[in-house]
C-alpha positions as a Markdown table, in Angstrom:
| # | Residue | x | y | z |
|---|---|---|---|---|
| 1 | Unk | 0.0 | 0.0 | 0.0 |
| 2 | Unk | 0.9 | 3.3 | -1.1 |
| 3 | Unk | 1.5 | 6.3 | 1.9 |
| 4 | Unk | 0.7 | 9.5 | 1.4 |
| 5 | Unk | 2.9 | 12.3 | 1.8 |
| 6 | Unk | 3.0 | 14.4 | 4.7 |
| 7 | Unk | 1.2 | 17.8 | 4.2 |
| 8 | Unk | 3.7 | 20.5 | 4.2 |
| 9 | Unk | 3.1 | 23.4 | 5.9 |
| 10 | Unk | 4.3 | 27.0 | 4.8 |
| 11 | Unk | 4.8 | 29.1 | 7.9 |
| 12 | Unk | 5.2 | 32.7 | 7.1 |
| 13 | Unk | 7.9 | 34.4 | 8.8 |
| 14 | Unk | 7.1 | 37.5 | 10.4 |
| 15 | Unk | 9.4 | 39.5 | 10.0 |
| 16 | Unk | 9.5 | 39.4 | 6.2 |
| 17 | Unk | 6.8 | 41.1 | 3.9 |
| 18 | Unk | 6.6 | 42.3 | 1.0 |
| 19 | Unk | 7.8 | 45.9 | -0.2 |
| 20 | Unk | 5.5 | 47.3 | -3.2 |
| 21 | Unk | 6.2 | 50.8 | -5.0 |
| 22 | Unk | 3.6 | 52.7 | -5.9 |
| 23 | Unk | 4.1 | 55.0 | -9.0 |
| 24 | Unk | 3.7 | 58.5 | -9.0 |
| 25 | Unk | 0.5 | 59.2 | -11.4 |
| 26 | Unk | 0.9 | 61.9 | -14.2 |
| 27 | Unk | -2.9 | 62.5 | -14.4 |
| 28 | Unk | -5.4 | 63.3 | -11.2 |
| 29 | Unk | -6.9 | 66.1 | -12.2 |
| 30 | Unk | -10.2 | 64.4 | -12.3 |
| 31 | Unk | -10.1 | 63.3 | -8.9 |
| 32 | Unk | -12.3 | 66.0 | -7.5 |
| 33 | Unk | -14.5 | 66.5 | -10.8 |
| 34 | Unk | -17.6 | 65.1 | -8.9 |
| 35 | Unk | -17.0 | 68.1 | -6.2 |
| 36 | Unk | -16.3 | 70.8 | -8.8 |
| 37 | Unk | -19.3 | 69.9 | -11.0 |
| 38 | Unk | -21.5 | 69.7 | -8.0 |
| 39 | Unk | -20.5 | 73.5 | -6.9 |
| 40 | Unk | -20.9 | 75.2 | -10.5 |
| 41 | Unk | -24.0 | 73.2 | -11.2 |
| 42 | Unk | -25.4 | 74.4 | -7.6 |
| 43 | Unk | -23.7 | 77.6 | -8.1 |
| 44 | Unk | -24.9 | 79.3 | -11.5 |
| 45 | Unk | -28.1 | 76.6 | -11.8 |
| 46 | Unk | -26.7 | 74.7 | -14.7 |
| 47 | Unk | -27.7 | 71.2 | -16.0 |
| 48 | Unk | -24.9 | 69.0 | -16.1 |
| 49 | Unk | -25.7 | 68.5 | -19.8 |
| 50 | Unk | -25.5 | 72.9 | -20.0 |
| 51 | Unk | -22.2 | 72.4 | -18.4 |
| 52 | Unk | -20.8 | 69.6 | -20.6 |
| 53 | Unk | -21.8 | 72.2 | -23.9 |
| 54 | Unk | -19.8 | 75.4 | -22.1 |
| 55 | Unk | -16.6 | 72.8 | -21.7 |
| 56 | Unk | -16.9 | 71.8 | -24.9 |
| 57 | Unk | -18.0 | 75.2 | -26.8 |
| 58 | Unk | -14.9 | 76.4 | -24.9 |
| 59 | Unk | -12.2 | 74.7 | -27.1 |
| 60 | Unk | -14.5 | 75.7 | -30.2 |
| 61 | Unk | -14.4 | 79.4 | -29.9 |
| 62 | Unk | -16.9 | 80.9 | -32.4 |
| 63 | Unk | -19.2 | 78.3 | -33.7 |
| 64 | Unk | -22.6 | 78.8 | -35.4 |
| 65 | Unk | -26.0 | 77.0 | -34.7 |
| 66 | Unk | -24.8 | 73.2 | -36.6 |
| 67 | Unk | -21.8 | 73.3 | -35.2 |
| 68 | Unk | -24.0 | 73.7 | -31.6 |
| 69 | Unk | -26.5 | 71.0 | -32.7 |
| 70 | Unk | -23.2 | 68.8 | -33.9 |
| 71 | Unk | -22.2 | 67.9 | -30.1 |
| 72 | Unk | -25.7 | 68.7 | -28.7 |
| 73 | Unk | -26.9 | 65.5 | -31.1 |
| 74 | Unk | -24.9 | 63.2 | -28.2 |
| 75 | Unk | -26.7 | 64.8 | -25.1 |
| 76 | Unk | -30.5 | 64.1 | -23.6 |
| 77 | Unk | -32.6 | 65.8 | -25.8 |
| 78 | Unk | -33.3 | 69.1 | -25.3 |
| 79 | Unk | -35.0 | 71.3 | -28.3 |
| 80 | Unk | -34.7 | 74.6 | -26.8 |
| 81 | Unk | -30.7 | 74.2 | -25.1 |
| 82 | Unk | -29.7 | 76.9 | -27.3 |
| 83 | Unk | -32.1 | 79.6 | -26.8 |
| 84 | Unk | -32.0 | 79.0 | -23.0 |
| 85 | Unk | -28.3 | 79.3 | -23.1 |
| 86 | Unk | -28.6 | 82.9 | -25.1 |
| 87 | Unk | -31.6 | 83.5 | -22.7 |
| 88 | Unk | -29.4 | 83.1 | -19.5 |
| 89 | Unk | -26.7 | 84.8 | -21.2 |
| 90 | Unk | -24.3 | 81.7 | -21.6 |
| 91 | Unk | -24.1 | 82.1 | -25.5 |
| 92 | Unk | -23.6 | 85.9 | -27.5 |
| 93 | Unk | -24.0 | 86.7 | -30.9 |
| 94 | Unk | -20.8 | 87.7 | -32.6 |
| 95 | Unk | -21.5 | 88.3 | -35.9 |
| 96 | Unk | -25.8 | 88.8 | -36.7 |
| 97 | Unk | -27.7 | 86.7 | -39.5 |
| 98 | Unk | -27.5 | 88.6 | -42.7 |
| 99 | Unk | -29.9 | 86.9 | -44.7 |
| 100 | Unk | -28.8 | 89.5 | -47.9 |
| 101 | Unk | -25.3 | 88.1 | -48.2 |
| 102 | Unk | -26.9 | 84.3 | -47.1 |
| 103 | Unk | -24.4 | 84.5 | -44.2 |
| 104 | Unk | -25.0 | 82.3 | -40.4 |
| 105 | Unk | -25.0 | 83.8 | -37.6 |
| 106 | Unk | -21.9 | 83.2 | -35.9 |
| 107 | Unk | -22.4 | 82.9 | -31.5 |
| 108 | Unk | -19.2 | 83.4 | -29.0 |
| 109 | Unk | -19.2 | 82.2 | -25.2 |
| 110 | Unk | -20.3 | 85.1 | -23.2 |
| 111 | Unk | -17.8 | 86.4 | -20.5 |
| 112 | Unk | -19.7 | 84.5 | -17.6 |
| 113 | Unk | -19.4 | 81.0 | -19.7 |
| 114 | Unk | -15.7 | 81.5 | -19.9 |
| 115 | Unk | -15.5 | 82.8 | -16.2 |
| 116 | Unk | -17.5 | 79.6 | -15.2 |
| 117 | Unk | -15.2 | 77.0 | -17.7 |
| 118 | Unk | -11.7 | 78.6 | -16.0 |
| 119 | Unk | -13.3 | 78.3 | -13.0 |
| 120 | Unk | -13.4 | 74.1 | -13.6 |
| 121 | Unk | -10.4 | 74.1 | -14.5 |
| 122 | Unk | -8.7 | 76.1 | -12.0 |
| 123 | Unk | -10.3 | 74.1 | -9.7 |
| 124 | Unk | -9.3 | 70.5 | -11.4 |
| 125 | Unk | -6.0 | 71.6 | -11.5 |
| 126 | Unk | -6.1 | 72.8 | -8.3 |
| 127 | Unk | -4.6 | 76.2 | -8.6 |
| 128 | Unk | -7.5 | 77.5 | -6.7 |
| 129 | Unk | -9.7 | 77.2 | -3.6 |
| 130 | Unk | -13.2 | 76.9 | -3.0 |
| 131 | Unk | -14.8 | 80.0 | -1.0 |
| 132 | Unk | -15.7 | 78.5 | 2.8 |
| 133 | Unk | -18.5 | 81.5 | 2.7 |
| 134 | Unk | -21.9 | 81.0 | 2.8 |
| 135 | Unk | -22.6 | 84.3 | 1.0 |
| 136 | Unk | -20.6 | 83.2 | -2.0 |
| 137 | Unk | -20.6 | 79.6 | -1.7 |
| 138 | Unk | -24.3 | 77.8 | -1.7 |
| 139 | Unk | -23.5 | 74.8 | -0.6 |
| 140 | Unk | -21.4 | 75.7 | 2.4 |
| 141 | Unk | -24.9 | 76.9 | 3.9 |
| 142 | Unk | -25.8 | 73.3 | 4.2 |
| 143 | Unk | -29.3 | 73.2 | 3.4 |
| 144 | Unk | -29.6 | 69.8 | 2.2 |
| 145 | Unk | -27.7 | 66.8 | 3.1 |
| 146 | Unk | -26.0 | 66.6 | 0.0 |
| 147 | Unk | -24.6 | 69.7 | 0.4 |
| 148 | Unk | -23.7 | 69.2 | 3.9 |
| 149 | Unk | -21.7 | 66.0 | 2.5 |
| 150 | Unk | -20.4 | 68.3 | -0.5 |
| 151 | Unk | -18.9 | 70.7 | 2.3 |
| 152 | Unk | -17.1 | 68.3 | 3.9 |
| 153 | Unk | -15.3 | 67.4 | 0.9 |
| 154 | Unk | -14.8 | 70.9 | 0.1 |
| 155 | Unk | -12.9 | 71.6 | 3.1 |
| 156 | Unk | -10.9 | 68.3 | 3.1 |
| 157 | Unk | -10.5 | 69.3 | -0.7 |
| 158 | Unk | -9.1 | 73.1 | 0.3 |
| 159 | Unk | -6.9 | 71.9 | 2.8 |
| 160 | Unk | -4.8 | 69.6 | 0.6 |
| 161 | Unk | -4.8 | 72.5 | -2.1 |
| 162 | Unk | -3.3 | 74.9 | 0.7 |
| 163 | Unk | -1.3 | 71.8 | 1.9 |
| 164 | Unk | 0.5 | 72.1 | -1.9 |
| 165 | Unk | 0.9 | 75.6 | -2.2 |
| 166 | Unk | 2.6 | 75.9 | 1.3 |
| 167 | Unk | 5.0 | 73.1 | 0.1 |
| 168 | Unk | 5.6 | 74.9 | -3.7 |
| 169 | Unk | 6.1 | 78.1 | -1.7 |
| 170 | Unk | 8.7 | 76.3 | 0.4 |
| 171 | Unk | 10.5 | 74.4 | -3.1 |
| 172 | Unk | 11.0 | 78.2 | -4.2 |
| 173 | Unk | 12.2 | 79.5 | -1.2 |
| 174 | Unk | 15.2 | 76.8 | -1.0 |
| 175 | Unk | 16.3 | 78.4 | -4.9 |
């Protein structure tokens, strides 16, 4: 008759373990999108679909009313997104309909649209921190529990942005 083996046992030593190296990432400026898109939705009363045309109109610069309808075609369907965008002042006419030389009319982000877009991406990139005041800052009121949440995050969010500057101030200061 055949024996069987005897079952080996591993026994982990204790004092060894196992050393892993994380790599530095490149990219994480869309770590706190969810936060920033919260505040400028909340902030200037966009849709998140109205805020997804300004980031992308952005890049454009002046477009007319097909080139509008080109990236709108990909969005929930809204037939009056353009006109409520020139109604609240999001979208301006640069150059007028002239239907004598058969020319389009030609539309521009307004100043606030651009404010609002390099205000995302100041805020992505963190070059900039979120106002802690209630008069300027809706959510920090905390009238909901979502924004209650959302100012948590903000703070947390703030202090690791002042966290960086203090240590880039520092990095100049030893040149």
């Amino acid at each position: 008759m055949h024996k069987r083996p005897m079952k080996r046992l591993r026994v982990k030593s204790k004092d060894k373990f196992h050393v892993g190296y994380e790599r530095e990432r490149k990219y994480n400026f869309l770590k706190y999108w969810r936060i920033v898109r919260y505040y400028v939705k909340r902030k200037y009363d966009l849709s998140e679909s109205d805020l997804e045309m300004l980031l992308y109109l952005y890049d454009e610069g002046r477009f007319n009313s097909d080139d509008f309808k080109e990236y709108a075609n990909i969005m929930h369907w809204d037939r009056d997104r353009f006109w409520n965008m020139r109604k609240n002042e999001y979208i301006s006419v640069w150059r007028k309909k002239n239907e004598v030389a058969n020319r389009k009319a030609i539309y521009e982000l307004s100043a606030k649209s651009k404010r609002i877009v390099n205000l995302v991406y100041k805020r992505l990139l963190m070059e900039e921190e979120f106002s802690e005041n209630p008069r300027s800052n809706p959510i920090m009121k905390g009238s909901t529990y979502t924004d209650r949440v959302y100012r948590m995050a903000i703070k947390k969010m703030n202090k690791k942005i002042r966290g960086s500057q203090s240590q880039s101030f520092e990095e100049e200061d030893n040149f």
